[in-house]
C-alpha positions, 0 to 999 in steps of 0.5 A, spaced: 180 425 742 187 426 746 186 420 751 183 416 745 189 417 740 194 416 747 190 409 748 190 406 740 198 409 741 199 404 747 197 398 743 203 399 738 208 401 744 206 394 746 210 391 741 217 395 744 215 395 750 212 388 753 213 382 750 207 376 749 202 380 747 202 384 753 203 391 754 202 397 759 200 404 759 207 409 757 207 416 760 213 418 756 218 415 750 225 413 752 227 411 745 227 411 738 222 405 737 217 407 742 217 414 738 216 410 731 211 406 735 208 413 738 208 415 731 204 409 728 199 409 733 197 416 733 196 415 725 192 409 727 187 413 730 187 418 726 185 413 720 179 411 725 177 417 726 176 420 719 174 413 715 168 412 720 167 418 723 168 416 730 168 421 736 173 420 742 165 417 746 166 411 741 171 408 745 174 405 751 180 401 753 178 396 749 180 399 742 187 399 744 187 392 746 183 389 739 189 394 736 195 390 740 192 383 738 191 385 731 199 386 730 202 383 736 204 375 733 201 370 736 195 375 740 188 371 740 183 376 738 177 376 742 172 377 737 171 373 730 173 376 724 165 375 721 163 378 728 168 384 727 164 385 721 158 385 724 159 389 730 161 394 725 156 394 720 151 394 725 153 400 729 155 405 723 148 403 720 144 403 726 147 405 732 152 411 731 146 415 726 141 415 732 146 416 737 149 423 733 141 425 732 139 424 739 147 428 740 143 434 735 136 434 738 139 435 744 144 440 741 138 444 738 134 444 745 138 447 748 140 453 743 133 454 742 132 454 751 138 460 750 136 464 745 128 466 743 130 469 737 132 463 733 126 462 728 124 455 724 122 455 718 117 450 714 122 447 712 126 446 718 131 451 717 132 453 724 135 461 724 137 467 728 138 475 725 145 478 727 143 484 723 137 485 717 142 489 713 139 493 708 132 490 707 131 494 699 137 489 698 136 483 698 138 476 694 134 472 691 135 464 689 138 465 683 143 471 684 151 470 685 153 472 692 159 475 696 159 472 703 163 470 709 162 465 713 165 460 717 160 453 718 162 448 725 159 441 726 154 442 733 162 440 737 164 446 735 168 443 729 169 448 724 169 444 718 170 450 713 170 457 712 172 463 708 178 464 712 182 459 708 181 464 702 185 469 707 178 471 710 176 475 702 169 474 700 167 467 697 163 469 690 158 463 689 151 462 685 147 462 692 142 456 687 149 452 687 150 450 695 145 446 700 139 448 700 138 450 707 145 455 706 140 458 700 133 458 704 138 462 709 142 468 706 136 470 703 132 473 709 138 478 710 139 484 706 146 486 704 151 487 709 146 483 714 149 477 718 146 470 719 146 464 723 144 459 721 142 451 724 142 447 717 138 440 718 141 434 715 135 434 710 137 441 708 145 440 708 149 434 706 145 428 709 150 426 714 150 432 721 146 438 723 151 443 721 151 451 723 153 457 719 155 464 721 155 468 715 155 475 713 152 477 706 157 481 704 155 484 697 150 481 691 155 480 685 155 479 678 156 471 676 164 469 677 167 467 671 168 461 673 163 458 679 166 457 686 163 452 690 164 452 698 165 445 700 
């Protein structure tokens, strides 16, 4: 994501750098407007990133062009603005989810070709005990549990995990969270350890997402329910 949000930078350095719309690539920044134009570039690819969910494989060159013709004055953009529309509503709609999909089904492939441990349930919740943890000890879907854990998207990303609570227990209704998190902890007992491969129709609709979790205790309801995001 480094050369992609270096790439979408160069277009707004342009602005300092090369006149008439052209511009050329920057190893370093020299002076306060190319730092300012850095800065506005970084920000750019960023926005892009987290508002449509872009991966650095969704880019080429090309992005920092349409960048630079978007700004500099007088540039010719190469595409209308109803083209650019439907370019991109086709491409979040139809092509992005089948390439993320397909990224999954890989992904999937090749951790059950590494593991033999991992095991499908009927729902499709696909899991793999680190440890039981006391089998006479066992939650059910409507007790309120205390767990660590840590959940990441199939690139590694961690999208959230105790450790924001300084790496304490998180209490929450185990009935409260997605389905394929509840389904999950209730095959380890107490103190046992899990992970698990959450498909979209068991998690949140949007990714494959993975959770390593530890049950930490089976608690009495908090006063005010905690809900992990």
């Amino acid at each position: 994501m480094k050369n992609v949000l270096f790439g979408t930078a160069i277009a707004v350095l342009g602005l300092s750098s090369c006149g008439g719309g052209q511009f050329t690539e920057m190893k370093t920044i020299s002076n306060a407007q190319d730092s300012v134009s850095y800065a506005y570039g970084v920000m750019m690819g960023k926005n892009i990133k987290s508002q449509m969910g872009a991966s650095s494989s969704d880019f080429s060159f090309a992005t920092s062009t349409g960048v630079a013709n978007s700004i500099i004055n007088g540039a010719e953009s190469l595409m209308t603005d109803e083209e650019i529309n439907a370019v991109l509503s086709n491409y979040i709609t139809n092509i992005k989810p089948a390439k993320d999909m397909a990224a999954e089904a890989t992904f999937v492939e090749k951790a059950k070709a590494k593991s033999s441990d991992i095991i499908t349930t009927e729902s499709g919740l696909m899991y793999e005990i680190i440890e039981a943890g006391d089998a006479s000890t066992m939650p059910l879907a409507t007790d309120t549990v205390s767990v660590l854990y840590t959940g990441t998207f199939i690139d590694g990303t961690v999208f959230d995990s105790s450790e924001k609570n300084d790496n304490k227990p998180m209490v929450l209704a185990l009935n409260n969270f997605i389905p394929g998190f509840t389904e999950g902890v209730q095959l380890i007992g107490k103190g046992g350890k899990i992970k698990l491969m959450i498909p979209r129709n068991l998690g949140y609709g949007d990714a494959l997402r993975m959770f390593e979790v530890e049950l930490v205790d089976i608690t009495e309801a908090p006063a005010a329910g905690v809900e992990v995001k």
